[in-house]
N, C-alpha and C positions, 0 to 999 in steps of 0.2 A: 657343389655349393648351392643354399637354396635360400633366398631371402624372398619378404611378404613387401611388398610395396601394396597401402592404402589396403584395398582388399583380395590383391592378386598373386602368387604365389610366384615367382619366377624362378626356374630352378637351371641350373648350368652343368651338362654334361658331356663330355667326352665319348662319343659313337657315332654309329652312321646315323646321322641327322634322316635320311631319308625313309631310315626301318623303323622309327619311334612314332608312336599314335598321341599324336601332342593338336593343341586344337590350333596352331598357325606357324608356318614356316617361313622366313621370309627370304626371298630368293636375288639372290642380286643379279643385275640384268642391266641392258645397254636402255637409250633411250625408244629402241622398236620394240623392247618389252621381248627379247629373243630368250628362249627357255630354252634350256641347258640340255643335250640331247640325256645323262641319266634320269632327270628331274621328267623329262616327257616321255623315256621309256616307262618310266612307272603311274605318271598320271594320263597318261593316254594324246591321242590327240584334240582331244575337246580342251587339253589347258591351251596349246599353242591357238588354238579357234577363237579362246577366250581373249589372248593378249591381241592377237590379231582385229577383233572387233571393237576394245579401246582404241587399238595401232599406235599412240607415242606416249610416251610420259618426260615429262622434263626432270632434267638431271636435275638431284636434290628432292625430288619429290617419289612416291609411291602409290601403286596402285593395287587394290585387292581385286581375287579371282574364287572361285571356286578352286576344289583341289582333283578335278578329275576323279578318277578311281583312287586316287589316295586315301589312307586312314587321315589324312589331315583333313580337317574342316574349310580354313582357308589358306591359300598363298597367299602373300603381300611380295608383289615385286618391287621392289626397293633401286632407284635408278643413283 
């Protein structure tokens, strides 16, 4: 499924979310911002260094990161 919101393309697919070169991922996560041990075997450990030097985010809110070594641009970790 692929719908254009305003000027943005959002398109909805069925695969491993973590093999696709898409420009943000959003990762859901506790309030210490803990990444997922697949999610960090692939972006290295500079994303857990990243959530680590925010340190919390409040439930209901989100915070962006770099994507380590990932083809993603950015994570949004989503609490």
């Amino acid at each position: 499924m692929k719908a254009k919101v305003n000027k943005v393309t959002i398109q909805i697919a069925q695969d491993d979310i973590l093999a696709q070169t898409v420009a943000g991922l959003v990762n859901p996560t506790d309030p210490n911002l803990f990444v997922n041990p697949a999610l960090s075997a692939l972006a290295g450990s500079s994303l857990q260094q990243a959530c680590n030097a925010i340190g919390w985010c409040e439930v209901g809110s989100a915070v962006i990161t770099d994507a380590g070594d990932m083809k993603v641009e950015k994570i949004i970790h989503a609490v």
